[in-house]
N, C-alpha and C positions, 0 to 999 in steps of 0.2 A: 500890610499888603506887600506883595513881593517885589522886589524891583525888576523891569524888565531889562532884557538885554538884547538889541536892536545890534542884527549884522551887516557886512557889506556881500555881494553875492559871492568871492571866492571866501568866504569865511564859513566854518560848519554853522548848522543849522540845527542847535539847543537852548532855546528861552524857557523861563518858566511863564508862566499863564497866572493873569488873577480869576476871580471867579467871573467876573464879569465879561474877560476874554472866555471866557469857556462856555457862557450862556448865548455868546455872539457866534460862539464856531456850532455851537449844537442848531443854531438856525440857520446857517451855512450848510451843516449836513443834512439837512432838510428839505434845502429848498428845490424846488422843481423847477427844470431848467424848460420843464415846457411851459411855463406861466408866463403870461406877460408881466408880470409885477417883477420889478426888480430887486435883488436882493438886499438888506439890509446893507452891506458893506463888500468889497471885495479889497481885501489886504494887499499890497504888491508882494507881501511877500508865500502867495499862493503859486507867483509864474514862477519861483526860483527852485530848478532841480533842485533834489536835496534826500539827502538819507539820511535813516534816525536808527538808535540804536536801543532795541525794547528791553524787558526788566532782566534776560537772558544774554548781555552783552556780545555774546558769541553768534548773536542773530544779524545780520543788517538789513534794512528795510529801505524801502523809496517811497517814502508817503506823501501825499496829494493827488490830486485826480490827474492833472495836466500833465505834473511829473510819470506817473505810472504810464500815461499813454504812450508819452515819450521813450520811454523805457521798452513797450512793449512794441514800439516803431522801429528801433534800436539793435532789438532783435538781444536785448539784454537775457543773459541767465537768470530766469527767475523761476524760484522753486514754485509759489501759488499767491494768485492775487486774491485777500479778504478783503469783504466788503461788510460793510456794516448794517445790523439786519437795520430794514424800515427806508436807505438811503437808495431814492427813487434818481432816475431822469434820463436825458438825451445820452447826457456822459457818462451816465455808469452806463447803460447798455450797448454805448461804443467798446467802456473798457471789458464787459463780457464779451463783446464778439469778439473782439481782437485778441482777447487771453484763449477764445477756442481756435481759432486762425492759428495762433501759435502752441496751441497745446499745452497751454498753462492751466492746469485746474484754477477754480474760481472759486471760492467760498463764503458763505454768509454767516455773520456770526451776531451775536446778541452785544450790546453793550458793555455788556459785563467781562463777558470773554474778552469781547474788543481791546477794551483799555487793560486789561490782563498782558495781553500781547504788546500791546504799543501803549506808553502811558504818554506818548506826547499827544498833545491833543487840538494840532492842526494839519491833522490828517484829514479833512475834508470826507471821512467815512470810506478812505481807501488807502490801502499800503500794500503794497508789490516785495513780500521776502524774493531777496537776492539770495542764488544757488552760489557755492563754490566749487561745482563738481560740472564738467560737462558729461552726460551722460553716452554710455553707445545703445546701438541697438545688439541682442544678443547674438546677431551673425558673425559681429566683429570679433564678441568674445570666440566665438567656435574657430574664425579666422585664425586669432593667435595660437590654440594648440595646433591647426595646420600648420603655419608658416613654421613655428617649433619641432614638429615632425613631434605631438607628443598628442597621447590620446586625450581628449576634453576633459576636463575636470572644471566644473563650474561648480559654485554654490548659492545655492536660491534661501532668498530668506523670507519667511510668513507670516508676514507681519508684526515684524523686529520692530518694536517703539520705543525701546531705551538707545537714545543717543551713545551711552558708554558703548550698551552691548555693540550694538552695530560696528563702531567703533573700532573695539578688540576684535571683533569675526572677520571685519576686514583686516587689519592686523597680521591676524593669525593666517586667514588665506594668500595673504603675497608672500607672507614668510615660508608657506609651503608648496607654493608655485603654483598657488591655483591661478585659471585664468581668467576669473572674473566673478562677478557677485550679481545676481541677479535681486533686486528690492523693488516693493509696489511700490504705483504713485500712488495709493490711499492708504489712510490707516494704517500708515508705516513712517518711521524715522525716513528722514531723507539727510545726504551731506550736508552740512553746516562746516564751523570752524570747532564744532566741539567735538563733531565727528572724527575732521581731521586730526584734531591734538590726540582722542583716545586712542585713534591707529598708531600715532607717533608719525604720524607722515605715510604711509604706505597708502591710505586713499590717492596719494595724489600719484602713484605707479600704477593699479590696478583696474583696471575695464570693472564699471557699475553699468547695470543695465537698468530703466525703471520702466516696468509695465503695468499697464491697467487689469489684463487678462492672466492670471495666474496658470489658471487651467489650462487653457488655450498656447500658452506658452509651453509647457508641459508637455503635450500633445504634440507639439511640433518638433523639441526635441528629441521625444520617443520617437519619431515619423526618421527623423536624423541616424537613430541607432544611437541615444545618448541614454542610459538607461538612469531610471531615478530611485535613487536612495535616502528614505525619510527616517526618522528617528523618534520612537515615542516608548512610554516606557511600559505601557500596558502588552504590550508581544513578549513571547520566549527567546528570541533566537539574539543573540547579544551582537553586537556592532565586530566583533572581534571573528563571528564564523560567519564572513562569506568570504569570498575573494572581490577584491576592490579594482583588481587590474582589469577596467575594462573601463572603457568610456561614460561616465555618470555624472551625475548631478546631485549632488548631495541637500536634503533639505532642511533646514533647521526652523522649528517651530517657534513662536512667538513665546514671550514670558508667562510661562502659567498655563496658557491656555494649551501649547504648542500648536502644531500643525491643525488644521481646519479640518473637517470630514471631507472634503471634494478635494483637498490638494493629497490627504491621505489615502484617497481610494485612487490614485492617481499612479503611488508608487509602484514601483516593480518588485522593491524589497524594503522592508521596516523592521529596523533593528531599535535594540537597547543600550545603555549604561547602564551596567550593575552597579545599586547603590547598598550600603549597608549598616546604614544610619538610620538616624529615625526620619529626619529630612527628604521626603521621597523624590525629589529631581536636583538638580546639577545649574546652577546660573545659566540661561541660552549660552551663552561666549563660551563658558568652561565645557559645554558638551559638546559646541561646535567644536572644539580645538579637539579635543580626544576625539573625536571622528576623522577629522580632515586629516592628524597623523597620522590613523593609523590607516586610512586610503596614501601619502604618504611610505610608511613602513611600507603596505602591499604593491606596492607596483614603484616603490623609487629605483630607477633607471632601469624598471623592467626586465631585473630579472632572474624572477622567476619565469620558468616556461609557460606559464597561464597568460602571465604577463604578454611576454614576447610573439604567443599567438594569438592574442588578442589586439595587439598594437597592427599585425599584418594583415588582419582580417577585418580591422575595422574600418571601411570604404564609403564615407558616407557620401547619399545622394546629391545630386547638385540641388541646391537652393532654389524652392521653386519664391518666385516675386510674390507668393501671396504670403508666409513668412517672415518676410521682411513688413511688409501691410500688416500685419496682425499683431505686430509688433511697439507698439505705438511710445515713445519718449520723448522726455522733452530736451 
């Protein structure tokens, strides 16, 4: 049997569990707070904040119910609160409304997954990932090429779920003065600490935007005069013939799959990397970066004359408030 290890409340919070503690927490996360019957046992050390850190070190969590709520009282950065499928009651349905009050996605997961995620196991069937990124909305990014006096250059990503890659594209985008990175809140990498290390630091300079509505976003910076350039390798026309010097948004598809059909049909122009190996695409990160160059090479300091009359011409609308609404971040 394990030995326990009992803390005081400024002390972290990592014991190991016998089995017999983990038959007592699985009736714990069970139990329905709408019952009269009282729970088998209530630990004190249920009421003590506390973060834990899952099999992925580079994650922090807030696990317990009280603590999460607290958290999301707090108004704490938190990327999405899991819950554990099957765990019922008064208090998970507080911590669901108040993660949508705050715009925290909310997710359900199976056991299995669960303890995948978090192997500590008095989480009470609830843990809050902690963000390390404050997010903007994408007006701010537009904002910074005005205040710069420099045409938009943003880069949208389509459902980037490798950590590294996201990582490197962020990377490579501050290092070529993009102004920002647009990534979904679903089914997407979001900032962590693994994020940060693969950019080397540059997440923490660069405007991230994260949206729910791809498309929709899309549509409103076309409505802007921001024109959209996607990349997939089934077209002719290679990344290298068009001209870049104009206000765009570059988009980079996901691993494997790339770009979506709706964010594809979406585009204004859809280029290639010529590959000439047997290997038919390019890592996301490594085709991101050859694109964003050579947008980059076409338009650095504008100029070329394509350039230069496209920097004077381009007058974008004023911001209508629904935009900004349609925009939704946590």
């Amino acid at each position: 049997m394990q030995e326990e290890k009992f803390e005081t409340p400024d002390e972290d919070f990592d014991q190991p569990f016998t089995d017999e503690d983990e038959d007592l927490e699985l009736e714990e996360e069970n139990f329905n707070v709408d019952s009269d019957v009282p729970p088998p046992i209530f630990r004190q050390r249920e009421s003590l904040p506390r973060t834990v850190l899952d099999r992925k070190p580079s994650v922090q969590m807030i696990a317990g119910r009280q603590p999460v709520i607290e958290a999301l009282k707090a108004g704490t950065l938190i990327e999405k609160v899991v819950i554990l499928f099957g765990v019922k009651g008064m208090v998970i349905e507080k911590i669901r409304k108040m993660a949508k009050q705050n715009q925290v996605p909310c997710v359900e997961v199976g056991k299995q997954k669960f303890r995948e995620l978090v192997s500590d196991t008095t989480t009470q069937g609830v843990v809050a990932i902690v963000g390390t990124k404050r997010y903007v909305d994408v007006t701010d990014i537009l904002a910074i090429a005005k205040k710069r006096n420099e045409l938009p250059f943003i880069i949208i990503l389509d459902e980037i779920q490798d950590p590294q890659n996201l990582g490197a594209i962020i990377r490579t985008a501050e290092c070529a003065g993009a102004h920002g990175v647009v990534i979904l809140k679903h089914n997407a990498a979001y900032v962590n600490q693994t994020v940060v290390k693969a950019s080397a630091g540059a997440a923490e300079h660069l405007l991230i935007a994260k949206v729910t509505n791809l498309a929709q976003t899309i549509d409103e910076l076309k409505k802007l005069g921001v024109w959209i350039v996607g990349t997939d390798s089934g077209v002719s026309k290679l990344y290298t013939q068009i001209d870049l010097a104009m206000p765009l948004a570059l988009i980079i598809g996901s691993e494997g799959a790339g770009m979506r059909k709706l964010t594809k049909d979406k585009c204004d122009f859809i280029v290639k990397i010529p590959v000439f190996g047997k290997v038919e695409s390019l890592n996301a990160s490594v085709a991101g970066a050859l694109v964003i160059f050579e947008v980059v090479r076409k338009r650095k300091l504008l100029d070329s004359p394509t350039g230069k009359q496209a920097k004077q011409e381009y007058k974008p609308e004023p911001q209508s408030s629904s935009f900004t609404d349609s925009l939704p971040v946590s």
